[in-house]
KOLTOR-390054 format. One line per 8 residues: number of its first residue (from 1); for each residue x, y, z of C-alpha. Coordinates in steps of 0.05 Angstrom, whole numbers. Layout:
<recs>
NUM) X Y Z; ...
</recs>
This chain:
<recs>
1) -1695 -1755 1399; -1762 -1738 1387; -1805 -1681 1412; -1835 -1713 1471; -1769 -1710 1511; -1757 -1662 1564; -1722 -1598 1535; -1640 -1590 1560
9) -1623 -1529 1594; -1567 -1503 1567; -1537 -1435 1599; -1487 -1436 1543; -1447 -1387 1588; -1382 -1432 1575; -1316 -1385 1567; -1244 -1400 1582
17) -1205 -1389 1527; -1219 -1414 1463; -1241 -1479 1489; -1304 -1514 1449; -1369 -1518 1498; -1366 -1581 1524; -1445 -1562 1526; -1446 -1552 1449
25) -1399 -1612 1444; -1452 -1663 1468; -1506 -1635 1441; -1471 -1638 1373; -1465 -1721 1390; -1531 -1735 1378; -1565 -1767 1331; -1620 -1716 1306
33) -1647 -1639 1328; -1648 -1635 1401; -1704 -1596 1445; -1669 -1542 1487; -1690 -1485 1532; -1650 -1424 1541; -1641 -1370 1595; -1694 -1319 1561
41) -1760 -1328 1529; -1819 -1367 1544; -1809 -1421 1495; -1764 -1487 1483; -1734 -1495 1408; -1708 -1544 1379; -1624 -1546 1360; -1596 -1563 1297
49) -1525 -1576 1299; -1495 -1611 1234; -1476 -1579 1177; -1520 -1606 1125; -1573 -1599 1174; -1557 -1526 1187; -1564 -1506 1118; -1629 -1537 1101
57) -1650 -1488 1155; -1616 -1428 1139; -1651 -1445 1061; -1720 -1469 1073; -1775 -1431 1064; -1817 -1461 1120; -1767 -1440 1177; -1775 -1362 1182
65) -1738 -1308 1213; -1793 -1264 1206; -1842 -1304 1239; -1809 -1288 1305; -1822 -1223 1313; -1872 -1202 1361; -1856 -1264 1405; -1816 -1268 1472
73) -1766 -1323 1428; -1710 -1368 1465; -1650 -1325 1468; -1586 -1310 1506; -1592 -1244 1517; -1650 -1204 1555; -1667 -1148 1508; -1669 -1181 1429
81) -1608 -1151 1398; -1638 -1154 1331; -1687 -1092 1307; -1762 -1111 1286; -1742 -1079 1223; -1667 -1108 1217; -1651 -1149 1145; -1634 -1195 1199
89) -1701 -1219 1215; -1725 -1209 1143; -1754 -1268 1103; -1753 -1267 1015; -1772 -1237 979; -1769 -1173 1023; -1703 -1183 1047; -1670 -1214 981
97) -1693 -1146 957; -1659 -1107 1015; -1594 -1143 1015; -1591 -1136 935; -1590 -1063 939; -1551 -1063 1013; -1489 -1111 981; -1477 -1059 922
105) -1438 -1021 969; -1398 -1093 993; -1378 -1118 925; -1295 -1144 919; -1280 -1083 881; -1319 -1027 927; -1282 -1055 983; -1214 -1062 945
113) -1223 -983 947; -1241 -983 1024; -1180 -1014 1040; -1124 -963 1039; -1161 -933 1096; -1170 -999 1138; -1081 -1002 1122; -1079 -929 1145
121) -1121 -932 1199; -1085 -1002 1227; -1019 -967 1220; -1032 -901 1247; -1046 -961 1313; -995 -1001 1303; -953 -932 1306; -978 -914 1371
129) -964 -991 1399; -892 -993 1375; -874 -920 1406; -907 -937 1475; -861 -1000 1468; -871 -1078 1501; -907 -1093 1536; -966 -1068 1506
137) -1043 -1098 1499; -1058 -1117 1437; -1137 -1116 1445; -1130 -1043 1468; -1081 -1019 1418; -1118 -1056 1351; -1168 -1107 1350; -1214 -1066 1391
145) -1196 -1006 1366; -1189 -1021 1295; -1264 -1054 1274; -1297 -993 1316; -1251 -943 1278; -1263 -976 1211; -1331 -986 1208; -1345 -914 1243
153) -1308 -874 1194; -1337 -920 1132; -1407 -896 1159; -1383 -832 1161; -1394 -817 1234; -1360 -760 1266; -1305 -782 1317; -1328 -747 1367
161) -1396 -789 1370; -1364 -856 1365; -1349 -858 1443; -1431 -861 1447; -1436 -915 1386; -1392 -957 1420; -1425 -951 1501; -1497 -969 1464
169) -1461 -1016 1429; -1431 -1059 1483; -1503 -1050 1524; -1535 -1095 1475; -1492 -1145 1481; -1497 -1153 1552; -1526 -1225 1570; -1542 -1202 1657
177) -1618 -1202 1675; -1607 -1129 1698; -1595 -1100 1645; -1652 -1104 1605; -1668 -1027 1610; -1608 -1007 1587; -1605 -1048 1533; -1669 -1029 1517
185) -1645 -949 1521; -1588 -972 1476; -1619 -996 1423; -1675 -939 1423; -1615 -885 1426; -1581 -926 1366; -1639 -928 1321; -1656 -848 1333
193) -1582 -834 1319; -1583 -867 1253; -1654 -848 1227; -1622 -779 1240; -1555 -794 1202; -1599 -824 1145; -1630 -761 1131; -1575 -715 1135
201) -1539 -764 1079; -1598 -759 1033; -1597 -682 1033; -1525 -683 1033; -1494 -747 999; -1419 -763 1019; -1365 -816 1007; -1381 -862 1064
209) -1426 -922 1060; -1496 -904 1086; -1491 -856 1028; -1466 -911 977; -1527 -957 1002; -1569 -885 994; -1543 -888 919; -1558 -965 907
217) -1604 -981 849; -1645 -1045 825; -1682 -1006 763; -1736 -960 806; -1720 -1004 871; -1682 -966 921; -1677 -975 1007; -1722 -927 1045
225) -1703 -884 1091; -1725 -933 1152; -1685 -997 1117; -1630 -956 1115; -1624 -930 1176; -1631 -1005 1208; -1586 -1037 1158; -1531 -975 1184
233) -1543 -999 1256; -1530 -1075 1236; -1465 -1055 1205; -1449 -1020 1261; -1472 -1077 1312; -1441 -1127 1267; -1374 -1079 1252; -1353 -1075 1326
241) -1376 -1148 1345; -1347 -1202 1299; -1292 -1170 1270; -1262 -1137 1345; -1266 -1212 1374; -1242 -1245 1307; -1179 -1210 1308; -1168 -1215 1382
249) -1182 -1296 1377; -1136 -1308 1315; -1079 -1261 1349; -1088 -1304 1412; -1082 -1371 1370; -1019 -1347 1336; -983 -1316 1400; -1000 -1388 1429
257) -989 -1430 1361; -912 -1413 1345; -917 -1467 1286; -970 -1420 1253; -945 -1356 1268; -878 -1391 1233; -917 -1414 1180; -953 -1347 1165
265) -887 -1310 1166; -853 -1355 1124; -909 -1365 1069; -952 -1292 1070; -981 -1313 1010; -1025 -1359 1048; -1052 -1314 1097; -1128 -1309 1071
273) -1139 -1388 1072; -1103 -1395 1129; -1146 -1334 1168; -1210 -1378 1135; -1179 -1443 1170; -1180 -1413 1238; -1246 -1371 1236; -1278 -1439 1220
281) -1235 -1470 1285; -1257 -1413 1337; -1319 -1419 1373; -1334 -1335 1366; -1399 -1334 1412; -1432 -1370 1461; -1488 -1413 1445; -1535 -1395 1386
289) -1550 -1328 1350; -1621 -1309 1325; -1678 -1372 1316; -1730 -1388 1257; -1807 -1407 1276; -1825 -1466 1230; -1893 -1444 1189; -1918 -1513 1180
297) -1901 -1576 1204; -1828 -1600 1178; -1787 -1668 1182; -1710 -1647 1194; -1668 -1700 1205; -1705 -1747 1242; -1742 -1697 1281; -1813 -1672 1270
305) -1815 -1588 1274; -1891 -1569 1278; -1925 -1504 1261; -1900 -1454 1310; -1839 -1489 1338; -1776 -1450 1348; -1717 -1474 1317; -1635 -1454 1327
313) -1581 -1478 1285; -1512 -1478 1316; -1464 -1456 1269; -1406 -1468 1315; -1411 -1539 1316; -1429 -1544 1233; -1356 -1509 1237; -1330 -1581 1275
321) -1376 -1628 1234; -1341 -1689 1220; -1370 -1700 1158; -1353 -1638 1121; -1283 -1625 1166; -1247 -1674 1166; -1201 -1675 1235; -1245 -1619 1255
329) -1214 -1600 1322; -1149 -1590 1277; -1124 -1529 1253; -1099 -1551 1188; -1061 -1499 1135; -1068 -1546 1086; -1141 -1562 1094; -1172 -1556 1028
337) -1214 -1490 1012; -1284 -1509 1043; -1338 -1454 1048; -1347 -1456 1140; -1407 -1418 1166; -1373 -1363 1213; -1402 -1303 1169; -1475 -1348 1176
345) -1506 -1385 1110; -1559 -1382 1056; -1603 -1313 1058; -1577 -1288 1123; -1501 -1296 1111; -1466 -1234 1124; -1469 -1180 1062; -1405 -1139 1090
353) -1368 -1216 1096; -1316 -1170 1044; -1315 -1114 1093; -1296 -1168 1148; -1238 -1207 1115; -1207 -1145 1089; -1200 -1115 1161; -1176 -1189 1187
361) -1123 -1194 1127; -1105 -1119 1141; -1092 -1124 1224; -1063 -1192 1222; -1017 -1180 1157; -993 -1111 1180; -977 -1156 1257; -939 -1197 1226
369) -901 -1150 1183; -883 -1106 1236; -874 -1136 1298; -830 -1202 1274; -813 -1212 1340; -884 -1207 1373; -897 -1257 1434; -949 -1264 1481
377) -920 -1219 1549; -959 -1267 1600; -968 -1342 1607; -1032 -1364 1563; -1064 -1378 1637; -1053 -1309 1655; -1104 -1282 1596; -1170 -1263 1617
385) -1228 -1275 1578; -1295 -1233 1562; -1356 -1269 1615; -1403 -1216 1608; -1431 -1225 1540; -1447 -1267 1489; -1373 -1269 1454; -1314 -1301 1460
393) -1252 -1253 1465; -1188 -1237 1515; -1206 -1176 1551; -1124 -1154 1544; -1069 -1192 1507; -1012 -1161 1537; -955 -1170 1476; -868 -1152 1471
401) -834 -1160 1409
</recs>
């Protein structure tokens, strides 16, 4: 396809259960990038779907994340989620820099040490679920609970603010034309909050990690206040978002998969490639995430990006590539250990992709453990699934054991 063809509209607003887009799906059939237009912004871009594809864009130079800023871009969502000033939208050097310094407080062994907490905190919640007894909802009792909690008390927030971190939260995530403003008041509210936070942790330094990223040194090269205090709001953005719907969707495939809840119970020792196998397999959002503007003109797999064009890579259907999954639509235990793109690829994959898999391994380990018995309390058709925004999640998962 070639830039003269009339852009697809694609509402992307596909959601019943954890179904692939049938949108995504044939888009992901053809032959080379494909010109789209989405519900916001006043531009087309162009959609890159295959794997190889997707990470020559998430590593070349020429397609920048920077470069959007400042310009009403193709989105989902009314209100930009991302911050001017977010890592996010950062191009290198700057934000190889900020992510150097930001990742010291991510590393395997920092968050080896997080993890007691993440254990007590999922069993102080599994607690509560066993003594209300079945049937209980899962989402309320520990995959939506458990992220929020985590990441909160990592950053050191008092509990009796995270209420308000999780409203502005949710706000911003919202994909309906109305609620702009609020989103809007969200993110404003957010960004005060932790520009406040920031400064109270540089006079008074604790355990938690704004203070640990405070601390992180690259000879004189440190974050400033302002990085800091967006880089805080990303984690907590990115803390309540993937990891809340991850463990929802991989609960849901197991309470509806017996031969893989069988398989994790009988072989625990498999439980991190297997939770890699099946973040690869869900489709966690709708749609597309943040673009890149090209900078010059660029040839991309049989399509011509010029100077200024918008480009989005789909990182769900890289996941279901053919070419690099074999059987893709499969969930396979035994597939062999393949970086996926779920936690995002080359500068802009995720620096607290640690942080993540610990609280997956943690929630779905300690499930398993406990609740031998668990079963899904409803008929899979009975689940209802998140429309509102731009993930894909059961609102309850109503569970006996």
């Amino acid at each position: 396809m070639t830039e003269d063809n009339e852009p697809i509209t694609c509402s992307f607003d596909f959601s019943e259960a954890l179904e692939f887009d049938p949108a995504l799906a044939d888009l992901m059939h053809l032959s080379s990038p494909t010109r789209i237009r989405l519900r916001y912004g006043d531009a087309d871009a162009w959609l890159v779907t295959g794997f190889e594809a997707v990470k020559q864009v998430t590593t070349d130079h020429r397609l920048s994340r920077a470069g959007i800023i400042g310009h009403d871009y193709p989105r989902m969502t009314p209100e930009p989620i991302v911050s001017p000033e977010s890592v996010n939208v950062m191009d290198p050097p700057h934000s190889t820099r900020v992510r150097r310094l930001a990742s010291q407080a991510f590393t395997q062994q920092h968050v080896e040490g997080m993890r007691h907490r993440i254990v007590h905190l999922a069993d102080l919640l599994l607690d509560e679920m066993e003594q209300e007894g079945p049937p209980a909802d899962l989402v309320q009792h520990l995959s939506n609970t458990l992220p929020k909690h985590t990441i909160l008390d990592l950053l050191g927030i008092e509990r009796q603010e995270w209420p308000r971190i999780e409203e502005s939260v949710h706000q911003l995530l919202v994909v309906g034309a109305d609620s702009k403003q609020s989103a809007a008041s969200a993110k404003a509210d957010l960004t005060a909050y932790f520009a406040k936070l920031v400064e109270q942790r540089r006079n008074s330094p604790g355990t938690d990690l704004i203070s640990a990223m405070a601390a992180a040194r690259d000879g004189e090269e440190q974050l400033d206040d302002k990085e800091l205090a967006v880089m805080a709001l990303t984690l907590a953005l990115s803390g309540q978002d993937t990891a809340t719907c991850q463990i929802s969707d991989i609960a849901y495939l197991l309470l509806t998969r017996p031969a893989l809840m069988e398989h994790l119970r009988c072989r625990p020792e498999t439980l991190t490639d297997v939770l890699h196998e099946m973040l690869r397999y869900i489709p966690f959002r709708k749609g597309v995430g943040i673009p890149r503007v090209a900078l010059e003109d660029v040839e991309l797999d049989g399509a011509r990006i010029r100077a200024g064009d918008f480009v989005h890579v789909s990182y769900l259907t890289a996941n279901r590539d053919p070419e690099r999954f074999p059987d893709p639509h499969v969930i396979d235990v035994d597939r062999p250990n393949s970086p996926h793109m779920t936690f995002g690829w080359g500068g802009h994959r995720c620096i607290a992709m640690p942080l993540a898999m610990a609280e997956l391994e943690v929630a779905i380990g300690r499930l398993i453990e406990r609740f031998p018995g668990l079963r899904l309390a409803v008929p899979p058709e009975e689940v209802r699934w998140d429309t509102e925004t731009i993930r894909r999640f059961p609102l309850q998962l109503p569970v006996a054991w």
